[in-house]
N, C-alpha and C positions, 0 to 999 in steps of 0.2 A: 227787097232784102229785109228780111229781121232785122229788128235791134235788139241790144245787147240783153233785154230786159227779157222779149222774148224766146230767144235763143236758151236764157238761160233759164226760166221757168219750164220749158220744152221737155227738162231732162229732169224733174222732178215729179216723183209717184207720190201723192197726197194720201196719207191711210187713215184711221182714226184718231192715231195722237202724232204721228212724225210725219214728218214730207223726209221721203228717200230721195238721196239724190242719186242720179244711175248714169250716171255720166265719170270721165274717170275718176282716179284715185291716187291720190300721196302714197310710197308706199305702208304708211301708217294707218294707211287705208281712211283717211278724212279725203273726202271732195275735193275737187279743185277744180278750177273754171278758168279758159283762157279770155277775160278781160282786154281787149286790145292787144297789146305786144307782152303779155305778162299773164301770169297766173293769179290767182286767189283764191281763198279759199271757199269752198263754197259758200258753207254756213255764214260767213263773214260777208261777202255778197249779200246773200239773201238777205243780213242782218240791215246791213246800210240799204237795201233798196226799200223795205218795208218799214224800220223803226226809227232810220237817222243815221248819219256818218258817225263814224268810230275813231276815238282816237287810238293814233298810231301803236302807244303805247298797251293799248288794253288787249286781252286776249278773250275769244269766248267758251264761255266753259260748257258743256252739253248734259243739263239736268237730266236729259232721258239716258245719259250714258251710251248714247248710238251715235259714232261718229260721222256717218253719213246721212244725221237728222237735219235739217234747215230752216226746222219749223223755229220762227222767234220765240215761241212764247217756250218752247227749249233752253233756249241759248242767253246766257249771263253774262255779262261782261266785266271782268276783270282781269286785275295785275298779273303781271305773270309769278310772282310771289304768295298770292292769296289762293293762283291756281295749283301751285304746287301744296299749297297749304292742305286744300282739298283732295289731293290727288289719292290712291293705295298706294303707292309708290312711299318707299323707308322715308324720304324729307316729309313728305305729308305725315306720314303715322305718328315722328319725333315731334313735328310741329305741333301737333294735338295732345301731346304727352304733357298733363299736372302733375306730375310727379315722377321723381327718378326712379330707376328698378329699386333701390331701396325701402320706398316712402316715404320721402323727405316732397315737400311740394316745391315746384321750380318756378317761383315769385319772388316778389320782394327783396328781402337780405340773402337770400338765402340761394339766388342768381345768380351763376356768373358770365358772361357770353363774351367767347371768345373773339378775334379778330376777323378770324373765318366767319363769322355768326353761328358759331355752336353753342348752344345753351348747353351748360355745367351746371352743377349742384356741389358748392361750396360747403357743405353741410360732410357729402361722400369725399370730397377733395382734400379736406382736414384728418379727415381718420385715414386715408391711404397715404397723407404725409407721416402722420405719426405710427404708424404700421412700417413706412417704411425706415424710420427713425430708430425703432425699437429690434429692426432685425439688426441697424450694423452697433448696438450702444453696447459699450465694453469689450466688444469683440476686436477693437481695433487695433490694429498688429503697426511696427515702425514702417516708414517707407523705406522699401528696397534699393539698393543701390542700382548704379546704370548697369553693372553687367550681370546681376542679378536678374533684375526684371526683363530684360533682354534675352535671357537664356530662357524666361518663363514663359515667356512671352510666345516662344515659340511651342510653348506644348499646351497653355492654357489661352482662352479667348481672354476680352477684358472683363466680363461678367463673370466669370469664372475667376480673374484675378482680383475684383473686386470682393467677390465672395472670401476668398484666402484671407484678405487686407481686411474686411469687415469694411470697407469705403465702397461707393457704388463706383459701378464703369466709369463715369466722366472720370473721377479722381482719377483715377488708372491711367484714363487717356491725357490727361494732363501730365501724369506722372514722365508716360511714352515722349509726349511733345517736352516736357523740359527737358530730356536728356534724348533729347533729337534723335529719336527710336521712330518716330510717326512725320 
């Protein structure tokens, strides 16, 4: 009987820069090899039987861009954050972005990152407060009574009714909620 070593090198076409693996497939179409009672990944195999165990946590990344390459001197091992860092994929591209679509650089003071982990630009975040400051200043109209805004309420949205008011939508909405419209 095979061992698993053999078994598993069996199914791999060596060419001049990649080992193809031609055994089946994810349907992401990366390798996969059944290991005992479980799958793995090819690459990831081939990795630990030739270079060394892998920690759990790390992912490999494929320098040839061929997902059913196994060759090690391919395959990189890293986070799954650093992978995505890399990726063409929108989180990769934003992650490599020095600077906001404006031109402001997204370092420093000038950084802000959100909860989610979205990097801002504090710099765009200021003028779109004061842009929005400068549409409702002086225009601003008394607040409407309950059956007022009530009757408005059904022909205009709250953005619409904020626009009338010169106050953005929350105000509106708040307007709604204290006179238990909402």
């Amino acid at each position: 009987m095979a061992t698993l070593q053999e078994r598993f090198w069996a199914k791999v076409k060596k060419t001049k820069s990649c080992w193809l693996w031609t055994g089946s497939c994810t349907p992401d179409q990366y390798g996969k090899f059944r290991a005992g009672h479980s799958y793995v990944r090819a690459s990831r195999f081939a990795y630990e039987d030739l270079v060394g165990p892998l920690d759990h946590d790390l992912l490999l990344r494929h320098a040839c861009r061929n997902p059913l390459c196994v060759n090690p001197a391919h395959l990189e091992a890293v986070t799954a954050r650093e992978l995505a860092a890399l990726a063409n994929s929108s989180p990769g591209m934003n992650a490599r972005k020095t600077h906001c679509k404006h031109g402001h650089p997204l370092k420093g003071d000038n950084l802000y990152v959100t909860r989610k982990g979205y990097r801002k630009c504090k710099a765009c975040g200021r003028r779109f407060q004061e842009e929005r400051k400068a549409r409702f200043r002086g225009r601003r109209r008394p607040k409407p009574g309950r059956v007022v805004l009530r009757i408005q309420m059904e022909r205009m949205n709250f953005t619409e009714l904020g626009e009338h008011y010169g106050v953005t939508d929350t105000a509106v909405r708040k307007w709604a909620k204290e006179y238990g419209l909402r």
